[in-house]
N, C-alpha and C positions, 0 to 999 in steps of 0.2 A: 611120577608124572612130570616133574620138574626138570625131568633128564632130556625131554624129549618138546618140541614147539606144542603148546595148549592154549586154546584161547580164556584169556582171562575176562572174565565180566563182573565192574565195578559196581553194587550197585543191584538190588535184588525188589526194585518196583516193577512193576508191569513189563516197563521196557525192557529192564535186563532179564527178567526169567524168559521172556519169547526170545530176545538174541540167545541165550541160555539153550534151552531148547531146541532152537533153529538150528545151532552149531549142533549142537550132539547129535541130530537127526541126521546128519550130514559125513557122520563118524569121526568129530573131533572131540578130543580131550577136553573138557570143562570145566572149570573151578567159576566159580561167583564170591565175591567179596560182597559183604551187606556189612556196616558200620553199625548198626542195630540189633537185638537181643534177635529179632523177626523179621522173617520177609515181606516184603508188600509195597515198602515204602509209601507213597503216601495215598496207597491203597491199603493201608491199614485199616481198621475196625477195632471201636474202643469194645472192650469187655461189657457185661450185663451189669446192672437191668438195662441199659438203652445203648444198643449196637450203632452209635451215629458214625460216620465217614466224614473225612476232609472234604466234605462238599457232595457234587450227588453222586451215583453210582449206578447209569443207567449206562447200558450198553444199546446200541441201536442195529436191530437187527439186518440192515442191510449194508452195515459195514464188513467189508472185509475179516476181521477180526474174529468178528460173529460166527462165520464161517471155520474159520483157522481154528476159535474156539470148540465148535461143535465137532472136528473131523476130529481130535483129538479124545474128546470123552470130556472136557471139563468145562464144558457150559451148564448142565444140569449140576443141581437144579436153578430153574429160573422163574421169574413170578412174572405174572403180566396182569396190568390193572383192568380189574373188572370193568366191565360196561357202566355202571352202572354209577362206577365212582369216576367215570371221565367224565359222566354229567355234571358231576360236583365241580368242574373245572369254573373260576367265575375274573371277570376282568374288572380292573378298577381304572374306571375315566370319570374325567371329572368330580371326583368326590365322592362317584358311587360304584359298587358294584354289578356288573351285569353279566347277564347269561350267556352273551355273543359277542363277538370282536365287531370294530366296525367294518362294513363289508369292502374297504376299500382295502386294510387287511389282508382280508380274502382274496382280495382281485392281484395282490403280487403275491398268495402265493399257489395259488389254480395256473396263471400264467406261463405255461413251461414254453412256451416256446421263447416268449423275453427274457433273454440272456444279457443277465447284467454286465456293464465291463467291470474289468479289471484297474483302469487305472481312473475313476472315476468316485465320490466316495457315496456308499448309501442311501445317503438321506437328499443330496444332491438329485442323484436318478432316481432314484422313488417318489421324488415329489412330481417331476414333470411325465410320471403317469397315473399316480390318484392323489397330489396334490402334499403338501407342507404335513397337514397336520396325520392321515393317514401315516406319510411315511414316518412319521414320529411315532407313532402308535407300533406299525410293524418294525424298527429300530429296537423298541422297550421291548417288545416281546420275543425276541431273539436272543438277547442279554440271556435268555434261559441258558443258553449255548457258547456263550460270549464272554460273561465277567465283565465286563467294562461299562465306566461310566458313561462313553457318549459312540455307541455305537453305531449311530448314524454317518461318524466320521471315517469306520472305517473303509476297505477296498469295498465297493457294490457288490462284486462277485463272489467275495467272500461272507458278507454276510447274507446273502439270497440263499448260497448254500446253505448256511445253517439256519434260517428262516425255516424254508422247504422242510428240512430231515425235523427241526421241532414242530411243526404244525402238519407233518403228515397225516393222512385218515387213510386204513386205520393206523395208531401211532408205533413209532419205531421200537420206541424204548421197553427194553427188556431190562430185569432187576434182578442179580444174583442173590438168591437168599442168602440172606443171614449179611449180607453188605458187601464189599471190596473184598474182605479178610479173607473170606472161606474159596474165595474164586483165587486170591493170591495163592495158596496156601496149596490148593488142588494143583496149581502151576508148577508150585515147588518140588512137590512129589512125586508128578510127571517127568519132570527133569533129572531128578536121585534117580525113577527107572531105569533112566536114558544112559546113566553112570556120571553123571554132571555133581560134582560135588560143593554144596554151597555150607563156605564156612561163616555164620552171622557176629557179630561181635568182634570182626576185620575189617579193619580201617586200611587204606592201601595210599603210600607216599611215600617214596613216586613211584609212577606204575611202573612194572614189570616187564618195559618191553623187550628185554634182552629174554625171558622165557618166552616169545610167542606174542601174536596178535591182542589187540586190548580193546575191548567194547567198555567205554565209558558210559553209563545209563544211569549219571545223575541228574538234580537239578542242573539249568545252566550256570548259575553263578557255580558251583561246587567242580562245576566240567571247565570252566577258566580255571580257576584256581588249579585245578588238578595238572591242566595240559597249559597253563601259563601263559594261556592265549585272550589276554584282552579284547579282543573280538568279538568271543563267544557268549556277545549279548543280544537280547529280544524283546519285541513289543508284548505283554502280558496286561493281566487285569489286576486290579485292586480292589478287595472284596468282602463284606463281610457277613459272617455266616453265623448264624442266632440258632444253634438246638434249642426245644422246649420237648421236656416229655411231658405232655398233659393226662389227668383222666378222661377217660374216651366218654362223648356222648353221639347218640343216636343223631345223624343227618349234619356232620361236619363235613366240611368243604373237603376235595381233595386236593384242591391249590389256588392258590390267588396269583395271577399274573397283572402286574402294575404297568398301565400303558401309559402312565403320566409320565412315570419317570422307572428308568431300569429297575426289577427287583421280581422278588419269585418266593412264594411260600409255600411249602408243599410237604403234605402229610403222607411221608413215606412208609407206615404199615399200612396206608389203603392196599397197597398192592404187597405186603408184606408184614404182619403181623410179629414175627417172630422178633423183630425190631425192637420188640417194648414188652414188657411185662403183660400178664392176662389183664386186659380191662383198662388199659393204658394205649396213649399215641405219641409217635414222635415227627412230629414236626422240624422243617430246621428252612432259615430266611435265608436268600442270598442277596443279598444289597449292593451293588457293584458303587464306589464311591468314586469323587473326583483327587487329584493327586492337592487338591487344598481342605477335603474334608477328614474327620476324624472318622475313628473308629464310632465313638460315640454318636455321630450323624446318621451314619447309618443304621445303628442299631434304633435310632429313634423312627426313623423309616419303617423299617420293619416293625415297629410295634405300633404302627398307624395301619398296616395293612391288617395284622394281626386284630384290631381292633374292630376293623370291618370286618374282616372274614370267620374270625372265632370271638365272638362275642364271651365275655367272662373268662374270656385265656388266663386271667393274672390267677381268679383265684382256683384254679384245676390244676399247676402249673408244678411239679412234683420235680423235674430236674430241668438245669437250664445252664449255657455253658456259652459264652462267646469268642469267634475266633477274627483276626483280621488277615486274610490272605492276601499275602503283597506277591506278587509276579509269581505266581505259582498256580495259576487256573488256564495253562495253555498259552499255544499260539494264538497273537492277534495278525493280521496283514494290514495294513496301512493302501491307503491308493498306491497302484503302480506298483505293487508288490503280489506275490503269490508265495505259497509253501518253497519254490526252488529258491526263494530267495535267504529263505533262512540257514543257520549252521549246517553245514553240507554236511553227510553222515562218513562219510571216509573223508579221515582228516588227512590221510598220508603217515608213510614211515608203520605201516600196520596196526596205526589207532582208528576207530571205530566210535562214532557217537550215536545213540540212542536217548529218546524221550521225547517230552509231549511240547518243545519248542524249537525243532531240527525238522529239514526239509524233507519233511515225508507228506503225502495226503492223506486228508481223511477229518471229521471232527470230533474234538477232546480225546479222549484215549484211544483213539484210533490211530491218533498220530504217535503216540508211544509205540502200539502195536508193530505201526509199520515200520516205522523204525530200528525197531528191534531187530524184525525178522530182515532184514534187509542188513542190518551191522550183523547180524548173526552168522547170517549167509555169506558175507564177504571176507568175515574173518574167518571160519572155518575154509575159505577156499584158500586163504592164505597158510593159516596153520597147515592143510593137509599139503600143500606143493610142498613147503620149508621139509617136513619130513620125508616126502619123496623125492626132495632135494638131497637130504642127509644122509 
């Protein structure tokens, strides 16, 4: 294969197996490098007894992706949360929990025809149409989507969109059983069909561009390094993520959303069992912190919500793991900025970037998605001319 132009893809997360794929589909030659024993990247999934993920792993079913997923045959299986556990859904204001959001909340996001701007930031335009403290409320509740400490500050248009896609009714979010792993993994094996050869436990420096086109689908710090290009930086979230496997009892919440201040706990066997041992739940916090707070700040956060929402969490509490996510939970947009404004996906000279903080639309792994298919597609157009060149 080395004889003849192939596109090479660095990098075996979400982004690269769909550039992966894209290309092969397209009838180019494929190799994928993954620096790791396993594919997935940071679509991994830890082993049993508690199947947790780098964060959540909800796919939204009217993304793109969704779609591209299902023509293919690797979206099943997928879990969708019971009715009955969306009721369980509860908000913390003021010091307590409650059953509803305040209706001002509601009012930005029923509103479709107010179209937020773009170079305006969030909390700004949402105050002068239901006032300061709503938009503070609808701000925290979006962080579901967001990672970030002060979401209010970002672009308005960007966060309205992901407002909307997490408070749709009914909700978007779809959940591949068994976590990220087994959805990576289905990806992987679709692409070996294809004749896409992915060798894991290959580290690639410096790429290969004298064989052919190169899909870069690292982190971004890892995609500077790689292509040398200081540049290739982004606005991200700072974040920290609390698993607990608890003993399950009868009438736990299915999530607490904190409108005082960003944050999200959510009991991800309600819609997926298979997560946790028989008789067991797994839980896991996402606390988005400020770039002066600790890890420790925020994990104290979270066990303030945990305190309201799962009462005697400490002593049911069977495994429990903490992690601190620095610039690794997506693209953020700033006022005045949109997705074009980010790492352009064709760098020049036949490299190719993909992942989840490069100019593609779409929110949280959608943006890998499109990226992918998009560097995938570009480089297979390039790989096939060079050999009908040669």
């Amino acid at each position: 294969m080395s004889s003849t132009p192939h596109v090479t893809v660095v990098g075996a997360g979400l982004a690269g197996l769909a550039a992966a794929v894209t290309a092969a589909e397209r009838g180019a030659p494929v190799v994928v490098h993954e620096a790791h024993r396993t594919v997935g990247g940071r679509a991994r999934t830890a082993q049993v007894p508690y199947r947790t993920n780098d964060g959540p792993h909800a796919l939204y079913r009217k993304g793109p992706h969704f779609a591209w997923l299902k023509e293919r045959g690797l979206l099943e299986p997928i879990a969708v949360l019971p009715l009955k556990e969306g009721a369980r859904l509860r908000f913390h204001r003021k010091g307590s929990l409650r059953r509803t959001p305040p209706p001002g909340l509601l009012r930005l996001v029923v509103r479709r025809a107010e179209r937020a701007p773009v170079d305006q930031d969030f909390h700004t335009w949402a105050s002068g149409l239901v006032g300061p403290a709503n938009a503070r409320a609808a701000a925290h509740f979006a962080a579901v989507a967001l990672f970030h400490h002060d979401p209010g500050a970002l672009s308005a248009a960007f966060v309205q969109e992901r407002l909307r896609r997490a408070a749709a009714v009914p909700p978007e979010a779809r959940y591949p059983v068994g976590g990220w792993g087994p959805l990576a993994e289905r990806m992987a094996a679709y692409a070996r069909r294809l004749g896409v050869r992915i060798e894991t436990g290959s580290r690639v420096d410096p790429l290969p561009v004298d064989e052919g086109p190169v899909v870069v689908a690292t982190a971004l710090p890892a995609a500077a390094r790689l292509l040398g290009d200081a540049s290739l930086t982004g606005v991200s979230g700072r974040t920290v993520l609390l698993d607990l496997g608890l003993r399950a009892e009868r009438g736990d919440l299915f999530a607490v959303s904190d409108l005082d201040a960003p944050g999200w706990i959510e009991r991800f066997t309600a819609q997926d069992p298979a997560l946790a041992p028989r008789g067991a739940s797994l839980l896991q916090g996402q606390v988005p912190i400020a770039p002066h707070e600790s890890k420790a700040d925020g994990v104290a956060r979270a066990e303030r919500l945990l305190d309201l929402g799962f009462p005697g969490w400490r002593e049911r509490t069977t495994h429990r793991a903490e992690a601190l996510s620095d610039g690794r939970t997506g693209a953020l947009d700033l006022p005045g900025t949109t997705w074009r404004d980010r790492p352009a996906v064709d760098r020049g000279d036949g490299v190719f970037l993909a992942g989840d903080q490069v100019a593609a639309p779409g929110v949280l792994s959608e943006v890998s998605f499109a990226s992918g298919v998009r560097a995938g597609r570009l480089a297979a157009e390039r790989a096939l001319a060079a050999r009908t060149a040669a």
